[in-house]
C-alpha positions as CSV (number, residue, x, y, z in Angstrom):
1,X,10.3,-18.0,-27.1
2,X,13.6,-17.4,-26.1
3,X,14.2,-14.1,-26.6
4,X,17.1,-13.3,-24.0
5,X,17.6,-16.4,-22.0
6,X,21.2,-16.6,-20.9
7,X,21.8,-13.2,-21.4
8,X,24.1,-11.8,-18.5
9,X,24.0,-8.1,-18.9
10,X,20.0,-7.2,-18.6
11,X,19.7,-6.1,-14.9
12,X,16.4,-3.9,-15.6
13,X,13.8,-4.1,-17.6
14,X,11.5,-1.2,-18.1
15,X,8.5,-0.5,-20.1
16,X,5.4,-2.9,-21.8
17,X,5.8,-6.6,-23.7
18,X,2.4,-6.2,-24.1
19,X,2.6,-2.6,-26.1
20,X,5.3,-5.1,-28.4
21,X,3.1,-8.5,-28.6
22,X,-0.2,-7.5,-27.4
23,X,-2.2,-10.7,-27.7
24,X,-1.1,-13.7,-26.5
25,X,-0.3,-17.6,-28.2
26,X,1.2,-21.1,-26.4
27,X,4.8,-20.3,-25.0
28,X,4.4,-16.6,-25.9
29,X,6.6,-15.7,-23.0
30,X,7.9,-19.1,-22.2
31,X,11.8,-19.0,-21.0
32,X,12.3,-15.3,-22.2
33,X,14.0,-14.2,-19.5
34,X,15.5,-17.4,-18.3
35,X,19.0,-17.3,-16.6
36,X,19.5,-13.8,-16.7
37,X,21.5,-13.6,-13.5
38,X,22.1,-10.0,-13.6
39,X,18.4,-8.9,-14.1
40,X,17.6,-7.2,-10.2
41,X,14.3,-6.1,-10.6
42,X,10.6,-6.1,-13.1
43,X,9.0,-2.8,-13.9
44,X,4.9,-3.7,-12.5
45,X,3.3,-3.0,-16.1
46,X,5.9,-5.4,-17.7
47,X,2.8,-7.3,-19.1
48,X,0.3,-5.2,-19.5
49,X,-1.8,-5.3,-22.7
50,X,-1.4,-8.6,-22.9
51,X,-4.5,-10.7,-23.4
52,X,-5.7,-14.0,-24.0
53,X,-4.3,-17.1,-23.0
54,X,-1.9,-20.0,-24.0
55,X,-0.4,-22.9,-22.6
56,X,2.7,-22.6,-20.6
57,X,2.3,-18.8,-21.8
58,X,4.5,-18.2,-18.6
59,X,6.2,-21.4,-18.0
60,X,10.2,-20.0,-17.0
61,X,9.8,-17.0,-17.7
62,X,12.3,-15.9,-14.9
63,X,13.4,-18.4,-13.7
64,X,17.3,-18.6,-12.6
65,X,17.1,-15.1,-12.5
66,X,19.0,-15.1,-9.3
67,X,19.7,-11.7,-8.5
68,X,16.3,-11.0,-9.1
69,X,15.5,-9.3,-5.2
70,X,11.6,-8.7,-5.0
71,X,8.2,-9.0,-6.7
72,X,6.7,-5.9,-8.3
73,X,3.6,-4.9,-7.6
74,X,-0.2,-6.0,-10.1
75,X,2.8,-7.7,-12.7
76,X,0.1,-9.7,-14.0
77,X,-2.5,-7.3,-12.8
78,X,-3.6,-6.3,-16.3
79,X,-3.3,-9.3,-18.0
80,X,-6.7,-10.3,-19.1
81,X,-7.5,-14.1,-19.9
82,X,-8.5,-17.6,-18.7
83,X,-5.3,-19.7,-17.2
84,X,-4.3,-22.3,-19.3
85,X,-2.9,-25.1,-18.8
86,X,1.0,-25.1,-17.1
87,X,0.6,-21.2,-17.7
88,X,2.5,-20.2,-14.7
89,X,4.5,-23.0,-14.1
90,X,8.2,-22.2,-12.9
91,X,8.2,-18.8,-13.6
92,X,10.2,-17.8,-10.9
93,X,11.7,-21.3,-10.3
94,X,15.1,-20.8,-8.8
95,X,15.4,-16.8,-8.2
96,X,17.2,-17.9,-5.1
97,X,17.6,-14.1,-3.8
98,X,13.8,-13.9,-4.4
99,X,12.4,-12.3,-0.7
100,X,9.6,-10.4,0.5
101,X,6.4,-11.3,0.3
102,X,3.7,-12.1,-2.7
103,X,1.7,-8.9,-3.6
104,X,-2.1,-9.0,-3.2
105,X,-2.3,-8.0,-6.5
106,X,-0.3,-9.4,-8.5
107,X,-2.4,-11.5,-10.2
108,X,-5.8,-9.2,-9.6
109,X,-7.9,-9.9,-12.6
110,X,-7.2,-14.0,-12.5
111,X,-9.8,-15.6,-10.5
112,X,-8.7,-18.2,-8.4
113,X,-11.1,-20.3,-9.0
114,X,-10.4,-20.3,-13.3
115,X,-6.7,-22.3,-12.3
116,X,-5.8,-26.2,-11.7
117,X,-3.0,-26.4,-9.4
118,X,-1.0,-27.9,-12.1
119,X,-1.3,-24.0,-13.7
120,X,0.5,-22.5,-10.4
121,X,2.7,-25.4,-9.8
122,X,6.0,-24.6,-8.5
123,X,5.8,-21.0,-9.8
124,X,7.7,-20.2,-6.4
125,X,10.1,-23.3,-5.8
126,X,13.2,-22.6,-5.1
127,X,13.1,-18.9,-3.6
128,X,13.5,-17.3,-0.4
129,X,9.8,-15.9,-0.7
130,X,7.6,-15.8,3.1
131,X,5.9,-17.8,4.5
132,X,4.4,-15.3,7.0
133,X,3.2,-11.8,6.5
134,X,5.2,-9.1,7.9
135,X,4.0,-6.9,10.7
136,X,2.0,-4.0,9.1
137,X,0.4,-6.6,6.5
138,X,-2.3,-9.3,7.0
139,X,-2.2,-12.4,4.6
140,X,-4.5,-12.1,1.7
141,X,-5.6,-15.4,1.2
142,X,-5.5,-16.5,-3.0
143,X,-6.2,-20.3,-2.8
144,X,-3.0,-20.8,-4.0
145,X,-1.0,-21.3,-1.0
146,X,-0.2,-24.8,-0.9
147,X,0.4,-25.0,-4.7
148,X,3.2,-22.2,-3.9
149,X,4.9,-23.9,-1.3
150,X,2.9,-22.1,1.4
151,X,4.7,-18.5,0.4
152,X,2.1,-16.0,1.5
153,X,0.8,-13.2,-0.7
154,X,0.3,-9.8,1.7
155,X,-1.5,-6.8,1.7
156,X,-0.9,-3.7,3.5
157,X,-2.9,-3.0,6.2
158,X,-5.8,0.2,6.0
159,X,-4.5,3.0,7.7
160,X,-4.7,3.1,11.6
161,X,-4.5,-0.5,11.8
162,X,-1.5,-2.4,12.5
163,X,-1.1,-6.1,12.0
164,X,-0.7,-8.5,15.1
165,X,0.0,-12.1,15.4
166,X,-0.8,-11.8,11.3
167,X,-4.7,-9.8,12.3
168,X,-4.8,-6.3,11.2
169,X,-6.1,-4.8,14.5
170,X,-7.6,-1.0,15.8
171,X,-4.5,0.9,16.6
172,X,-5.6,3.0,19.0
């Protein structure tokens, strides 16, 4: 589905795809918002509702978005379902201005151990994502690492803790 691939004036996106589609077929989301250069950031519930599963249900869904600056927060949090095959491939291929770190939760309710690496493969390439956790955040480990070309996903650490040398460590 190409919905608005190549279009050059979304720079926001607010609200649910899944209150629109809800369930979820093969390329449901593939290349929708492909190219859109001007597109700067992803509301976190973006996807929510959605359910199911399809192949390559993901696969470029932003990538080329190159002024996209960060990752939101659970953005496939919600999203209920067992990975299919290439389902996340490239979908932030090539969002060169991509930085920060991986949230812990973006992808909460997928179990790790459900993918192939072929369904993360290269979801990452080509972005200015970490490698290392930032002080104040300890690397929350996702199995996924080397499949997304070592770019870390962090969580904050609990209060009164501070991270060190990448260990969240007493403060006092």
């Amino acid at each position: 589905m190409h919905y608005f691939s190549y279009n050059k004036n979304i720079a926001k996106l607010g609200g649910s795809l899944g209150a629109i589609f809800g369930g979820s077929t093969d390329y449901m989301f593939y290349n929708t918002f492909y190219n859109c250069t001007s597109l700067t950031e992803i509301p976190s519930g973006l996807f929510d509702g959605v359910s199911g599963s399809g192949d390559s249900m993901f696969y470029n869904t932003f990538s080329g978005c190159s002024s996209l600056k960060s990752l939101p927060n659970g953005l496939f949090k919600n999203f209920t379902g067992k990975p299919e095959y290439y389902m996340f491939v490239s979908t932030f291929s090539g969002c060169t201005n991509l930085t920060g770190y991986i949230p812990y939760d973006m992808f909460a309710n997928l179990d790790s151990t459900d993918f192939e690496t072929y369904n993360m493969s290269s979801i990452f390439y080509n972005t200015s994502l970490d490698t290392v956790c930032p002080e104040g955040t300890y690397q929350y480990i996702t199995g996924f690492e080397d499949t997304w070309d070592y770019k870390v996903a962090c969580a904050p650490c609990p209060g009164g803790i501070c991270a060190v040398d990448g260990e969240c460590t007493d403060a006092g």
